[in-house]
FILUM-205562 format. One record per residue (C-alpha): residue number from 1; residue in one letter; x negated, y negated, z negated. Coordinates in Angstrom, 2 decimals. Layout:
BEGIN
NUM,a,X,Y,Z
...
//
This chain:
BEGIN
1,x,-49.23,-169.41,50.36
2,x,-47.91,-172.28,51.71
3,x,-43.94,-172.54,52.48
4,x,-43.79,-176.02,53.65
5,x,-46.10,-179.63,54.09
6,x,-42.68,-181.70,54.51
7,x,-41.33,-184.13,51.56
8,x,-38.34,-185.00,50.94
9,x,-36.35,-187.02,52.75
10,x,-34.43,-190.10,51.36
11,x,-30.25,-189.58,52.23
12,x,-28.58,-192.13,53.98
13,x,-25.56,-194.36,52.67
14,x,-22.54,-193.36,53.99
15,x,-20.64,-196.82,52.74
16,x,-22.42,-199.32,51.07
17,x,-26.45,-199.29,53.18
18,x,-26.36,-202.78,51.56
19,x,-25.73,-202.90,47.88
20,x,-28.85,-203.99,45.82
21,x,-28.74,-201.48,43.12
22,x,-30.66,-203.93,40.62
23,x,-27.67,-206.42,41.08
24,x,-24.41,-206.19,39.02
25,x,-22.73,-209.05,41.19
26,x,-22.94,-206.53,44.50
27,x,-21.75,-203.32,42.89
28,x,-18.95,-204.91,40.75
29,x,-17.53,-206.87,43.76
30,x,-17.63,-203.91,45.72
31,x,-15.55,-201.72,42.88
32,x,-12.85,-204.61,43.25
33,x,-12.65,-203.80,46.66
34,x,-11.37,-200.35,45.81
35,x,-9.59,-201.17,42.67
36,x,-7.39,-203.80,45.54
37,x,-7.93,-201.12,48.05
38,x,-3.91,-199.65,49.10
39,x,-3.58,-196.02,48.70
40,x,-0.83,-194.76,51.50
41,x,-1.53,-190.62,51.45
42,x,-3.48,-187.94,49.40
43,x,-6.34,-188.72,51.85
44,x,-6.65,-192.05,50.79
45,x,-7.43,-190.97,47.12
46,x,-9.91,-188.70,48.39
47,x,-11.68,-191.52,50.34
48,x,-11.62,-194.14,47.35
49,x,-13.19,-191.25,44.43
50,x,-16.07,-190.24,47.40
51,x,-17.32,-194.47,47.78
52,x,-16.74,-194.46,44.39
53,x,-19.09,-191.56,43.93
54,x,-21.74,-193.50,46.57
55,x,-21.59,-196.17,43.88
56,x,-22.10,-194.26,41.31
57,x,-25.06,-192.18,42.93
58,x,-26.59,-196.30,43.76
59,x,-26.70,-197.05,39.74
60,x,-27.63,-193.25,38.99
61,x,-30.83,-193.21,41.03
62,x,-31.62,-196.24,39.62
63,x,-31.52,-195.69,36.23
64,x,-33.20,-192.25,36.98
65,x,-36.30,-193.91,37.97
66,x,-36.43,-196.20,35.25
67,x,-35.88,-193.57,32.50
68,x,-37.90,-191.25,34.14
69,x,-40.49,-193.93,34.29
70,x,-39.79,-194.56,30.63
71,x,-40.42,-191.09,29.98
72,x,-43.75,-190.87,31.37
73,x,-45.12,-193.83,29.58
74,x,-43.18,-193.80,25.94
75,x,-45.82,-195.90,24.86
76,x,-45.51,-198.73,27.12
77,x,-42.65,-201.66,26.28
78,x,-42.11,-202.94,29.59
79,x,-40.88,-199.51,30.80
80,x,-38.37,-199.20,27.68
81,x,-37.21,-202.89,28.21
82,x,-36.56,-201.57,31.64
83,x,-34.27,-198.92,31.42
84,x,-32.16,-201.07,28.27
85,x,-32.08,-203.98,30.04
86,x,-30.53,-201.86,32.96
87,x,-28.38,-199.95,30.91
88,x,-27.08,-203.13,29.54
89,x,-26.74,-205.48,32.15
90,x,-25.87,-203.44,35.00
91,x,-24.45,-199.31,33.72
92,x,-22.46,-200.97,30.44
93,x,-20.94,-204.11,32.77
94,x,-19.64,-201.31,35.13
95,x,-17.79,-199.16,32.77
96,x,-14.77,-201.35,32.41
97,x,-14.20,-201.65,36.25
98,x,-14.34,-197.47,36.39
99,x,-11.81,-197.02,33.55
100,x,-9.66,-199.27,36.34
101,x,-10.69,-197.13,38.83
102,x,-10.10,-193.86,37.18
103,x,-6.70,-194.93,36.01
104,x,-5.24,-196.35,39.31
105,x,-6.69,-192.97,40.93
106,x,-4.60,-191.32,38.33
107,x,-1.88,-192.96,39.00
108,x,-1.82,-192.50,42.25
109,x,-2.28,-188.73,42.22
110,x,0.72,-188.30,40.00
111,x,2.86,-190.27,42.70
112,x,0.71,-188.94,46.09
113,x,0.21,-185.14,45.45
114,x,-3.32,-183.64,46.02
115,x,-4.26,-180.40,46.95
116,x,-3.96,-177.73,44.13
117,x,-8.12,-178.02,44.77
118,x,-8.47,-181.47,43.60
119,x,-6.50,-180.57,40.19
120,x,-9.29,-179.73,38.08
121,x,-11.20,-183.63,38.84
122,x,-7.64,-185.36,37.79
123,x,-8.15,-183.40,34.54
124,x,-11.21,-184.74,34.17
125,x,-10.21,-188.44,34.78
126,x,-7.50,-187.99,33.04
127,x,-9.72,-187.35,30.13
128,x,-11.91,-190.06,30.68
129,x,-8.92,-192.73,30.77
130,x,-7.54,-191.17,27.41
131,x,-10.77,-191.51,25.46
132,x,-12.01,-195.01,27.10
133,x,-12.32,-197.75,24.48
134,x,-13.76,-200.96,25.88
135,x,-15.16,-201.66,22.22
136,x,-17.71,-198.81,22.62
137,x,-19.38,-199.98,25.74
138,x,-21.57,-202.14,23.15
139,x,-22.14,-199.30,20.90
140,x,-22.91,-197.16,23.44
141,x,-25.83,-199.54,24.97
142,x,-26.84,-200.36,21.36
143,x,-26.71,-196.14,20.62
144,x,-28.72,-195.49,24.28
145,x,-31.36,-197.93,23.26
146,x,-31.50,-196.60,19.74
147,x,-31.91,-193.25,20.67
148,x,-34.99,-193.99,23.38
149,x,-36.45,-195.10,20.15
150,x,-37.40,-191.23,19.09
151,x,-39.15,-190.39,21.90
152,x,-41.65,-193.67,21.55
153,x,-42.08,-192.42,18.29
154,x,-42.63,-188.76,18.13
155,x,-45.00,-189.44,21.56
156,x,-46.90,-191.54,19.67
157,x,-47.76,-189.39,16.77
158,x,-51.53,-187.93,16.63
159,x,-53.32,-186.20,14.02
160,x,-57.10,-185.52,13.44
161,x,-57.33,-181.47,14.31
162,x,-60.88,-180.24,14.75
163,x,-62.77,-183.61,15.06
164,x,-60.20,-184.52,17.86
165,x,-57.05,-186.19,17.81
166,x,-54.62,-184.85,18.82
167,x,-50.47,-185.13,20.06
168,x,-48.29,-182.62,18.07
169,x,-47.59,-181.05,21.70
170,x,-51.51,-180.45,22.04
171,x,-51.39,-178.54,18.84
172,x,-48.98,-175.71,20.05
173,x,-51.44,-173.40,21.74
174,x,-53.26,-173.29,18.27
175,x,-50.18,-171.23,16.98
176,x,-50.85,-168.49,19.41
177,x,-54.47,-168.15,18.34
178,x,-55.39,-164.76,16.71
179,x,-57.07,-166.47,13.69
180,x,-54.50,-166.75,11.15
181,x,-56.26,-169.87,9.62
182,x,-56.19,-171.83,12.40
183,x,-52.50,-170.91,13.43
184,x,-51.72,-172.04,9.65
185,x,-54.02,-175.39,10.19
186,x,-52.20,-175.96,13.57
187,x,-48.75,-175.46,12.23
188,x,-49.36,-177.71,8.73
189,x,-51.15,-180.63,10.92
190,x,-48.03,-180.70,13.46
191,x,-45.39,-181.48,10.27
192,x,-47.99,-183.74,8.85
193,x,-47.66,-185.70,11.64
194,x,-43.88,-185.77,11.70
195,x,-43.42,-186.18,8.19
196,x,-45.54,-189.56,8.50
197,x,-43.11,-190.93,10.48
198,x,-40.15,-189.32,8.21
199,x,-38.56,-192.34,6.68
200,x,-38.61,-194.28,10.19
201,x,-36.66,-191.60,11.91
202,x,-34.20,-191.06,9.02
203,x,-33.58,-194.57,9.24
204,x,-32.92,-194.45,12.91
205,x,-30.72,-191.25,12.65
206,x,-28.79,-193.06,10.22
207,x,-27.90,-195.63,12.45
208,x,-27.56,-193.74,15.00
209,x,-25.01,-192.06,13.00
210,x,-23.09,-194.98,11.81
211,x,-22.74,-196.33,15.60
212,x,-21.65,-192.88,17.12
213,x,-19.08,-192.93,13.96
214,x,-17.21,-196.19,15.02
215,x,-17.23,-195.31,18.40
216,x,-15.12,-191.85,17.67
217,x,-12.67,-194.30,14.80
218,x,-12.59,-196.73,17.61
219,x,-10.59,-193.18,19.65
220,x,-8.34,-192.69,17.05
221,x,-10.41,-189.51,15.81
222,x,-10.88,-189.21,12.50
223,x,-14.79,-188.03,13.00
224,x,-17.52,-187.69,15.61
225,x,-17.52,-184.25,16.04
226,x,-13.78,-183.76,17.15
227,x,-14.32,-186.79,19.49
228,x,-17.50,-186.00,21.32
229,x,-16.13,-182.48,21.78
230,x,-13.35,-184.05,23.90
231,x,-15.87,-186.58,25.34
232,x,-17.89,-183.66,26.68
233,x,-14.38,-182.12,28.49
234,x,-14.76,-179.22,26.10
235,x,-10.88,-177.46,27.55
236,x,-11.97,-173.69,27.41
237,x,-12.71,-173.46,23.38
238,x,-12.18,-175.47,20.49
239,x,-15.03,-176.47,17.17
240,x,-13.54,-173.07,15.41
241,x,-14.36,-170.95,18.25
242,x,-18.03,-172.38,17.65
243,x,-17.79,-171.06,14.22
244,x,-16.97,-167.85,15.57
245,x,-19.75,-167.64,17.92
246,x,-21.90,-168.69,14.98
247,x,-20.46,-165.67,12.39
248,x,-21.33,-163.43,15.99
249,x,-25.00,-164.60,15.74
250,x,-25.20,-163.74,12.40
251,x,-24.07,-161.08,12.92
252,x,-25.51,-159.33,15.76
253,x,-28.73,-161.09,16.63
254,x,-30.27,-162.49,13.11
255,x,-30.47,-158.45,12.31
256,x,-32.58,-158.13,15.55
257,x,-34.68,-161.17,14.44
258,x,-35.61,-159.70,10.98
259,x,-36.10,-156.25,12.83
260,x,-38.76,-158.00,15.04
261,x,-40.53,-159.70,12.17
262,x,-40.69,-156.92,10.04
263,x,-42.40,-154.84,13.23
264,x,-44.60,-158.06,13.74
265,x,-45.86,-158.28,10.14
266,x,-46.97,-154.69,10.08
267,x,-48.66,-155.09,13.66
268,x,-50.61,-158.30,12.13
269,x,-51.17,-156.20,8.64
270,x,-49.65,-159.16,7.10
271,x,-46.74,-159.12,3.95
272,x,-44.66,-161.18,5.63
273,x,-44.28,-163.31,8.66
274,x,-45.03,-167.24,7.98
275,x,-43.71,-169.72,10.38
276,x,-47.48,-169.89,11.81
277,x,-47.30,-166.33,12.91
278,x,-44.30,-166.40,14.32
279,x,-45.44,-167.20,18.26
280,x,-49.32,-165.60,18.29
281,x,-49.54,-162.13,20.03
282,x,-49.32,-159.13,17.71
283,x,-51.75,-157.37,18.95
284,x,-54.21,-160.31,19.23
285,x,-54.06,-161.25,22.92
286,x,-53.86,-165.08,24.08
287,x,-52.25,-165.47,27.04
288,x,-53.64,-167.98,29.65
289,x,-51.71,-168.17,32.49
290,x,-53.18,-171.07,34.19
291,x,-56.28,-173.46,33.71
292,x,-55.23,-176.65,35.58
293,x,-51.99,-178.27,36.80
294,x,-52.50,-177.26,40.15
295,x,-52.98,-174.07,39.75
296,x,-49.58,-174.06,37.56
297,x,-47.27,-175.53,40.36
298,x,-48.82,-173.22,43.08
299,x,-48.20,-169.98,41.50
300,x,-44.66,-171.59,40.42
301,x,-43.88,-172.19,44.06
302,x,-45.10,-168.52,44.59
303,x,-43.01,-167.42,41.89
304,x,-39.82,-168.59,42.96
305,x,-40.56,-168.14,46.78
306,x,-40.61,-164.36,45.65
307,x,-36.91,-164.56,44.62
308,x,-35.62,-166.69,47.42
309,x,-37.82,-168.28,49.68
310,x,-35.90,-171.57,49.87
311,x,-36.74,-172.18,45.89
312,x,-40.32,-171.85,46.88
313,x,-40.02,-174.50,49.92
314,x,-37.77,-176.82,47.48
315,x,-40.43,-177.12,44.74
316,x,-43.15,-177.73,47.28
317,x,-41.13,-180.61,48.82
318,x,-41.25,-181.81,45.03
319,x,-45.05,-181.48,44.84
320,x,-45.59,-183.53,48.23
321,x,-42.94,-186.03,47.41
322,x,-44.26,-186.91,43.91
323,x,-41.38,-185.60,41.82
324,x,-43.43,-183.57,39.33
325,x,-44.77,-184.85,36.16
326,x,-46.00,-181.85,34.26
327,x,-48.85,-181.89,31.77
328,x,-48.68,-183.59,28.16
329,x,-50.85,-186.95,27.12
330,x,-50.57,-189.33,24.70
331,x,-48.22,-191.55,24.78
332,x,-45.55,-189.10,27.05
333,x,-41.94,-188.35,25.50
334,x,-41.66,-184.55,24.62
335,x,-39.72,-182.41,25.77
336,x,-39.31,-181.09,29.21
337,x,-36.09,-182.67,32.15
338,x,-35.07,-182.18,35.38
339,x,-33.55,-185.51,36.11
340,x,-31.30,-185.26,39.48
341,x,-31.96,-188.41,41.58
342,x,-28.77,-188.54,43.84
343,x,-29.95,-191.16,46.25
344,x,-33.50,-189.02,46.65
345,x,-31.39,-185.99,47.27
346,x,-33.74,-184.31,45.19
347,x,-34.73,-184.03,41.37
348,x,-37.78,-185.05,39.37
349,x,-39.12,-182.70,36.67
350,x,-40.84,-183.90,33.85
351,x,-42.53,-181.84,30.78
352,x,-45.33,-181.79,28.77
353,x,-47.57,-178.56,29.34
354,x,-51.05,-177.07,27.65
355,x,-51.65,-174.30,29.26
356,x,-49.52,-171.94,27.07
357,x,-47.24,-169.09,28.06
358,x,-44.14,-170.96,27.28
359,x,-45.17,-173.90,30.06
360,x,-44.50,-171.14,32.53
361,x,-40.97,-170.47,31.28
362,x,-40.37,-174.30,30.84
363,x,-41.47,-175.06,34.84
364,x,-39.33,-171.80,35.98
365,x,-36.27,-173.21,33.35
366,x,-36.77,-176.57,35.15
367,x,-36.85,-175.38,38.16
368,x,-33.23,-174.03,37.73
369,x,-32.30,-176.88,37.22
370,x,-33.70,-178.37,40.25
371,x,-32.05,-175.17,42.49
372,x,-28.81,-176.70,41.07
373,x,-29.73,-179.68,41.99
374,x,-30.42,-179.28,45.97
375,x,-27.43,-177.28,46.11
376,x,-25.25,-180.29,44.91
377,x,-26.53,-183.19,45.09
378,x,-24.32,-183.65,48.46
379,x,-21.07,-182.91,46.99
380,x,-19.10,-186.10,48.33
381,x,-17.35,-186.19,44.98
382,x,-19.34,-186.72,41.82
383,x,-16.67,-185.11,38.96
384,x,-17.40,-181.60,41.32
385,x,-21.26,-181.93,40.32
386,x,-22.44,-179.43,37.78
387,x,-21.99,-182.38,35.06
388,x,-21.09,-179.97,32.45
389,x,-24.03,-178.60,30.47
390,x,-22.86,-175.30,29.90
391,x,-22.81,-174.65,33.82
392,x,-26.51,-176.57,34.27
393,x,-28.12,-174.30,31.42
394,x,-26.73,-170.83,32.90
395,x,-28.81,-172.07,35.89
396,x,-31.58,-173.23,34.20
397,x,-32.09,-170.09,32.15
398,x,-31.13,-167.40,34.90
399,x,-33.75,-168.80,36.77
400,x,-36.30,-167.79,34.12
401,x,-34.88,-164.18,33.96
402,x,-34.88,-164.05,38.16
403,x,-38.32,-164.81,38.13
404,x,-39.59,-162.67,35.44
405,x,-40.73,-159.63,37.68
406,x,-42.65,-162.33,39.42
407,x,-44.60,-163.51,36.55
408,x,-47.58,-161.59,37.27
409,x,-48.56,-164.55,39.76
410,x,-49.40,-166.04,36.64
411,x,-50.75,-163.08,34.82
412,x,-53.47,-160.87,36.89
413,x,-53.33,-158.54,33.82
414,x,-51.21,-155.82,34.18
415,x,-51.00,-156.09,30.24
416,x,-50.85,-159.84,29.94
417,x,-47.83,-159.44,32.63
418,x,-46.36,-157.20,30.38
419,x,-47.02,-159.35,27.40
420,x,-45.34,-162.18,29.34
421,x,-42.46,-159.89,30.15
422,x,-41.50,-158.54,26.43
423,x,-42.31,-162.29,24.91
424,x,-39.55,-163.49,27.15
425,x,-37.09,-161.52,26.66
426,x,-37.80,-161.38,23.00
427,x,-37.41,-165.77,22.68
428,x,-34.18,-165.40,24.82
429,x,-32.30,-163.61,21.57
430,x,-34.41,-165.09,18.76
431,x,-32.91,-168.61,20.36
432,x,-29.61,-167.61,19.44
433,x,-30.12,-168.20,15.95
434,x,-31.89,-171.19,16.08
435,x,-29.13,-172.68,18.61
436,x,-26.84,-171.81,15.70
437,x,-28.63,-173.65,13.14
438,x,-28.81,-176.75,15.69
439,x,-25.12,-176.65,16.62
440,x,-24.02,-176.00,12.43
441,x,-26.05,-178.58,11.85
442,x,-24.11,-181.43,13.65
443,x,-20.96,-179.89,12.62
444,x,-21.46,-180.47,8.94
445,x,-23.18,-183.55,9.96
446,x,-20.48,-185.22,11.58
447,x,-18.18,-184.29,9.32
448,x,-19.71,-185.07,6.31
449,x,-20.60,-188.52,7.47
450,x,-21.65,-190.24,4.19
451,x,-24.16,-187.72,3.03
452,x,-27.55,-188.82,1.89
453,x,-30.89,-187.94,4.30
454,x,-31.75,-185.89,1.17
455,x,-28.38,-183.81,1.29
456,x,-28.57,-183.47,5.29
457,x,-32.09,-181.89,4.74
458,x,-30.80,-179.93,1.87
459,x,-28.16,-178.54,4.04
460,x,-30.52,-177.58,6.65
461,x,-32.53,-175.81,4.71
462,x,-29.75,-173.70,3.57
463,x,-28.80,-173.16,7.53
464,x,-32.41,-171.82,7.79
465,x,-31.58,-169.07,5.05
466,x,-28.81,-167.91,6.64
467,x,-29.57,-167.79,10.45
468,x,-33.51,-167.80,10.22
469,x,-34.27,-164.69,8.09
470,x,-37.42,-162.55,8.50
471,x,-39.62,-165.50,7.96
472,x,-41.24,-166.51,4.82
473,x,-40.74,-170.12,3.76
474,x,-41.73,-169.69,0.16
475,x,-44.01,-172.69,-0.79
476,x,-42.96,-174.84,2.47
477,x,-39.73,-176.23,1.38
478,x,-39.82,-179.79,2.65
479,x,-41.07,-178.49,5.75
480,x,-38.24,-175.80,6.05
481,x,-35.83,-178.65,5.43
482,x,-37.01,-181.36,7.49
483,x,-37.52,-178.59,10.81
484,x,-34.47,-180.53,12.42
485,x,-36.68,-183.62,13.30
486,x,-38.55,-182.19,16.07
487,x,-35.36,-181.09,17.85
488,x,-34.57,-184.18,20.02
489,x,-31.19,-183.45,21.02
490,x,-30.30,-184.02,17.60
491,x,-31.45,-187.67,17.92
492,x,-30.99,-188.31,21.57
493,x,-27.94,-185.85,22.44
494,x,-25.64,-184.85,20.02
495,x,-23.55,-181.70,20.32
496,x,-25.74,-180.63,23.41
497,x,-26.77,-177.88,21.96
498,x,-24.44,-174.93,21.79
499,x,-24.61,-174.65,25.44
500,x,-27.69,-173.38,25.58
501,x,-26.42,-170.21,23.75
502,x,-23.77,-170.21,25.95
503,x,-26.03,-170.02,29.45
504,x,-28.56,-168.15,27.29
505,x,-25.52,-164.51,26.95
506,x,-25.16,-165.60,30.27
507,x,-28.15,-165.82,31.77
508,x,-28.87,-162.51,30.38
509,x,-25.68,-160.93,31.92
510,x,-27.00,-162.03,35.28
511,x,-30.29,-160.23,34.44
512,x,-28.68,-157.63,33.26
513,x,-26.60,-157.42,36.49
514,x,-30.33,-158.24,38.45
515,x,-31.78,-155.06,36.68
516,x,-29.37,-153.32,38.64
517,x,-29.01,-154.95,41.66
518,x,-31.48,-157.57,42.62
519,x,-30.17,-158.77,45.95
520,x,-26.63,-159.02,45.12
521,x,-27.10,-160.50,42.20
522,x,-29.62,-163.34,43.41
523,x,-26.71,-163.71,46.11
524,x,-23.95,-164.11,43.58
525,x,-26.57,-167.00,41.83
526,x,-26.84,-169.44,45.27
527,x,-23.20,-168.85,45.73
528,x,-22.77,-170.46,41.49
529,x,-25.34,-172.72,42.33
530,x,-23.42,-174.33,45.30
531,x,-20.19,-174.49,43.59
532,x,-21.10,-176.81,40.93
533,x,-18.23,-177.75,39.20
534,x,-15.16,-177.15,41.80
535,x,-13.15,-174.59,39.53
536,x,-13.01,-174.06,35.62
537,x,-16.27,-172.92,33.82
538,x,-14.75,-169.38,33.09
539,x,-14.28,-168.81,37.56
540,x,-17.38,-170.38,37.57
541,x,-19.41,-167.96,35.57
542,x,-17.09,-165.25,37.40
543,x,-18.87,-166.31,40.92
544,x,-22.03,-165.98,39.29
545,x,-21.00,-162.10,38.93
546,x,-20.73,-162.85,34.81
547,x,-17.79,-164.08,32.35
548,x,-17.90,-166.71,29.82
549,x,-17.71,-165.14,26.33
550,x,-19.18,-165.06,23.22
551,x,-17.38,-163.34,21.33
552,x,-19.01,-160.46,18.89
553,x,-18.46,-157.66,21.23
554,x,-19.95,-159.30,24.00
555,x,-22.97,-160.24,21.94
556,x,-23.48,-157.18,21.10
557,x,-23.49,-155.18,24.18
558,x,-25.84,-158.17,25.23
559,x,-28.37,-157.93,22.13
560,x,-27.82,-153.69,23.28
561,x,-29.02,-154.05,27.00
562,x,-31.87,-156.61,25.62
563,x,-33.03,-154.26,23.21
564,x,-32.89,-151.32,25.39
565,x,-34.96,-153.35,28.25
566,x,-37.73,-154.54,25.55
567,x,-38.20,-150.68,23.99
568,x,-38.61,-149.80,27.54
569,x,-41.54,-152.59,28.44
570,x,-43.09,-151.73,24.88
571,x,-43.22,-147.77,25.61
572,x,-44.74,-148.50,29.26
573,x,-48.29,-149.38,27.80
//
């Protein structure tokens, strides 16, 4: 099936067709213009924040490309000098000039009153102007080019596996192979490659660490995790509300977890469930849902064409236009983006796939993403963008719940598509406790800022006893400690974690809701897609037919309907 042979079309500027985007001189003259620039009526401040945004879209394409471009070759210098000597030179030299613009916009709206719809982006500037500190701009570009720095590393790791070498991403299909040996061989070869490289990335965390420190003293907070928690525009709940959702997890999912290991050791007539058994197929099947890259974007497109036709078209416009850059190779950063490119009008997914069953959910997350992406890129004002994360994961992670009925475009098998079905919904609660760990993790981190890397991994490990139980560690100690080092977000994006559990009760609200009523449901999801960030994250999960909580009660009528929805795919063999 093919929806469409067009590409994507480039937009047009609306205000500035002739600003070089490579040249600091153009876009900082141009940003005096409108800090000089009268402002008469409400309608004046609306016209200043959307060339303002135009701006801002000019220096965000830009630096797309380049980090995307980084990305793809991790291995290559020029294309890291690239993107710091952008971020430097040009996205750093412009922060000053928007803390002027934010503030006289400020200003102005206090004297010129806006619409009641325009209160939530004054909120946001307002918070930006609070927390400014012209003394981080350096840390920041020092921190951005520090933190590139993981992904050259961990992309260049390789290990001998087989007679081949080997990337550590290459090595993940291995854990779903029915031979226990090689699982265990796959598993131990991935940490021996990260643990060669374990003293260079403690050293970077550490300065990592130190720099995102003195930018939160250089606020006036007394650590990190208090000020990146404002940073992020965190209104709704506060770091002790996090705890609670934590003591929730605990709670209500980690007894699922053990549940499902204990029913996965007696399928595999194992004692217990090591960390290498903890993805193969109890009952011994490998799941191949595709053989080539092709073949895995076409019955993508398929997939989501089956839930709304325009997600279909929009991914194939991606495939012409060159936006897709899917399968893993040496040298590639892990991981897996959507990256939106404002200018394009469109968004370029990258990830790093082998032909495993969780590529398919990876694409279909992406793709969410990407959804979100067409349905805001045109928002004339950029603080009305989903740019909060706990908004972009709900539609990330819906997506791969929308789709799931659909999945047997990948899988022929009327048992491998019901394979596919259960191991979804199973990973969607056994994340919980792992998003737990993450999110604890930084807490005590960041709060405990002059611990040794031996007493960070010490305190890991004791996070893995309490919100990873079920799984037997016994004799694997440093690697039970040290687990934190593959998760990049650590490294690259701190405290952008937790929303993932957030979109993740969410996203299985919606599919709870979809169970139901499919049609309404994928209704209510364009109509939270095109909103972006207009009202509050609470109305916006409302549109989306949901509500934001995470409370214990919540969870657990969640974990209930998720249970209840697995012991029915189990009993339909």
């Amino acid at each position: 099936m093919v929806y469409t042979n067009e590409t994507i079309q480039k937009k047009q500027r609306k205000f500035y067709p002739y600003i070089n985007s490579t040249s600091p001189e153009e876009i900082i003259s141009e940003l005096k213009k409108l800090l000089e620039s009268p402002i008469n009526s409400p309608e004046d401040i609306i016209e200043l924040v959307e060339k303002f945004t135009e701006i801002n879209d000019i220096v965000s394409e830009e630096m797309g490309w380049r980090y995307i471009k980084m990305t793809c070759n991790a291995d290559n210098k020029k294309y890291i000098n690239d993107f710091n000597n952008y971020f430097a030179n040009v996205v750093a030299k412009l922060k000053p000039y928007t803390f002027k613009f934010e503030k006289k916009i400020q200003t102005s709206a206090q004297k010129d009153l806006l619409p009641e719809k325009y209160k939530l982006m004054i909120e946001i500037i307002s918070n930006n102007t609070k927390l400014y500190r012209e003394e981080n701009v350096k840390l920041q570009v020092e921190e951005r080019k520090l933190a590139n720095k993981y992904g050259s590393i961990y992309g260049s790791i390789t290990v001998k596996f087989k007679g081949e070498e080997k990337t550590l991403q290459q090595l993940t299909p291995y854990l779903k192979d029915p031979d226990r040996n090689i699982r265990e061989e796959a598993w131990k070869k991935r940490y021996e490659g990260l643990l060669s490289k374990k003293k260079e990335l403690d050293e970077l965390f550490d300065t990592l660490k130190e720099i995102r420190i003195k930018q939160a003293k250089n606020a006036g907070f007394d650590n990190y995790r208090d000020y990146i928690h404002k940073l992020k525009g965190r209104f709704e709940y506060t770091p002790d509300d996090l705890f609670k959702f934590h003591e929730a997890v605990e709670k209500k999912v980690v007894p699922f977890s053990i549940e499902r290991m204990q029913s996965r050791a007696q399928k595999l007539k194992i004692d217990s469930v090591k960390p290498w058994d903890t993805s193969v197929d109890p009952d011994g099947r490998v799941l191949k849902p595709f053989h080539s890259t092709e073949e895995f974007i076409v019955k993508a497109i398929k997939t989501l064409g089956k839930v709304n036709q325009t997600f279909g078209k929009r991914l194939e416009m991606m495939k012409n236009s060159g936006l897709l850059d899917l399968e893993n190779r040496k040298g590639k950063a892990p991981g897996g983006y959507n990256y939106p490119l404002p200018e394009t009008g469109a968004p370029f997914i990258f990830m790093n796939a082998t032909g495993q069953s969780g590529d398919v959910r990876t694409l279909l997350h992406e793709s969410g993403h990407a959804m979100h992406t067409f349905e805001t890129v045109n928002i004339p004002i950029m603080y009305y963008r989903p740019i909060r994360m706990e908004i972009a994961e709900l539609a990330s992670m819906t997506m791969e719940l929308l789709t799931l009925h659909y999945w047997n475009e990948y899988y022929n098998d009327n048992e491998d598509f019901r394979k596919a079905m259960i191991e979804e919904l199973e990973n969607a609660l056994l994340f919980l406790p792992w998003c737990m760990t993450v999110d604890a993790f930084q807490h005590w981190i960041y709060t405990n800022p002059d611990h040794t890397p031996e007493e960070r991994d010490n305190y890991f490990g004791t996070l893995m006893d309490k919100f990873n139980k079920g799984v037997d560690w016994s004799g694997l100690d440093v690697e039970k400690k040290t687990r934190w080092m593959f998760q990049l977000h650590i490294f690259q994006a701190p405290f952008y974690y937790i929303e993932y559990g957030m979109a993740q009760l969410g996203a299985l609200a919606i599919y709870k809701n979809y169970v139901k009523a499919p049609e309404a449901t994928v209704e209510n999801y364009i109509q939270f897609l095109k909103s972006g960030y207009k009202v509050p994250i609470d109305k916006i999960y409302e549109i989306a037919g949901i509500k934001l909580d995470f409370s214990e009660e919540y969870i657990s009528e969640i974990v209930d309907f998720a249970k209840d929805r697995l012991s029915e795919l189990e009993k339909s063999k």
